[in-house]
C-alpha positions in Angstrom: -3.9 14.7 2.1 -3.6 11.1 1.1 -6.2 9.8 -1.2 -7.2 6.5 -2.7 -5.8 5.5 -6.1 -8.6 5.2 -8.6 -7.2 6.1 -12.2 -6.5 2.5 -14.3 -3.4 4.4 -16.1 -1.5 5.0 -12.5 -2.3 1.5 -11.3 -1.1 -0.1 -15.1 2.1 2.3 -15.0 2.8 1.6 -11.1 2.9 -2.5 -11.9 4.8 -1.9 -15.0 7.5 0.8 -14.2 7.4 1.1 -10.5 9.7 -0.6 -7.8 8.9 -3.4 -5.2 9.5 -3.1 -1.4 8.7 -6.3 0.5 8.2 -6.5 4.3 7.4 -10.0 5.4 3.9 -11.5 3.8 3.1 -7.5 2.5 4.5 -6.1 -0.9 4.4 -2.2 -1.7 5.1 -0.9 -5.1 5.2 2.1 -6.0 6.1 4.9 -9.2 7.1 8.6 -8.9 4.9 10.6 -11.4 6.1 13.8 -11.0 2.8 15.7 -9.9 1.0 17.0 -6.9 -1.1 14.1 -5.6 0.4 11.5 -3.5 -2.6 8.3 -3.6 -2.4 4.7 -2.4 -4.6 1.5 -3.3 -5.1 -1.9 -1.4 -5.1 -5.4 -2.8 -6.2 -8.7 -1.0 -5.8 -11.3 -3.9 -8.6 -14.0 -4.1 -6.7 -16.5 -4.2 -5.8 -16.2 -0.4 -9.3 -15.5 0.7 -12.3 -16.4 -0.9 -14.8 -14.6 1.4 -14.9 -11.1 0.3 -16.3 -10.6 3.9 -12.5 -11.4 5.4 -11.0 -9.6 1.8 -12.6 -6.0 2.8 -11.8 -6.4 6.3 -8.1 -6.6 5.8 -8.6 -3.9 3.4 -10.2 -1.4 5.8 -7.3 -2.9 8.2 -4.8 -1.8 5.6 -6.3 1.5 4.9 -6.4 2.6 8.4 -3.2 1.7 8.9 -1.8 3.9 6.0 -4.0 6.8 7.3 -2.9 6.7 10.9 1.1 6.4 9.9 2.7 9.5 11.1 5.2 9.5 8.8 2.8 9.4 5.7 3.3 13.1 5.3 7.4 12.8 4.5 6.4 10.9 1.1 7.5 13.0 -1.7 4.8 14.8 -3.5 3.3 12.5 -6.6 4.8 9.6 -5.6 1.7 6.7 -5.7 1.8 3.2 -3.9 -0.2 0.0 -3.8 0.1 -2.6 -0.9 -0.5 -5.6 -1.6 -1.3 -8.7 0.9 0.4 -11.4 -0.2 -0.6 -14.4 2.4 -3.4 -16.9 3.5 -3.0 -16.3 7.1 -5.4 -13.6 8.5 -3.1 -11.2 10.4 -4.6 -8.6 13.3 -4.5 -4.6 13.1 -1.6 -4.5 15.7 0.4 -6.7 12.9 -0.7 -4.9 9.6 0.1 -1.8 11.1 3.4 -2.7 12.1 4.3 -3.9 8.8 3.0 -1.6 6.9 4.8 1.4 9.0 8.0 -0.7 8.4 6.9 -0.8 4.2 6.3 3.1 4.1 9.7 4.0 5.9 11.4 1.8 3.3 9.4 3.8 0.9 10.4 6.7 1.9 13.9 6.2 1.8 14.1 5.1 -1.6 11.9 7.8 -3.0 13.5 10.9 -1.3 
């Protein structure tokens, strides 16, 4: 089961020794630790949109979209991942979903 990454350690350590995968206005990064959880976190920078209103919208939109992948399941036990939204423009489900699918085959290519 995929779960949310919470710990400041694996977020400092993903940023600092992890690799970047981009796919169009979205960037993943992501670290193999080496243990039994696989977890993901979200980011929509403040500089893009100041209403937090829009902010946790794309977030949910970006959470679902990891959670509903089908392939989520092939990615190698402890590997971790952020996705982070990296544009002004306000994009729609259909579009963060396909993107994101896109990010997470990437992903698991160069993790396996």
């Amino acid at each position: 089961m995929l779960q949310t990454l919470k710990s400041d350690n694996k977020i400092e350590t993903i940023f600092e020794k992890g690799f970047l995968v981009k796919e169009g206005d979205f960037f993943l990064k992501a670290y193999d630790f080496n243990d039994d959880e696989t977890l993901f976190g979200v980011s929509v920078p403040k500089r893009f949109f100041k209403s937090a209103v829009i902010r946790n919208k794309l977030k949910r939109r970006m959470r679902e979209s990891v959670r509903k992948n089908p392939r989520i399941n092939e990615i190698k036990k402890g590997a971790s991942f952020f996705l982070i939204y990296n544009t002004s423009k306000e994009h729609s489900y259909k579009a963060i979903d396909e993107k994101i699918c896109n990010l997470v085959d990437k992903l698991i290519s160069k993790i396996n």
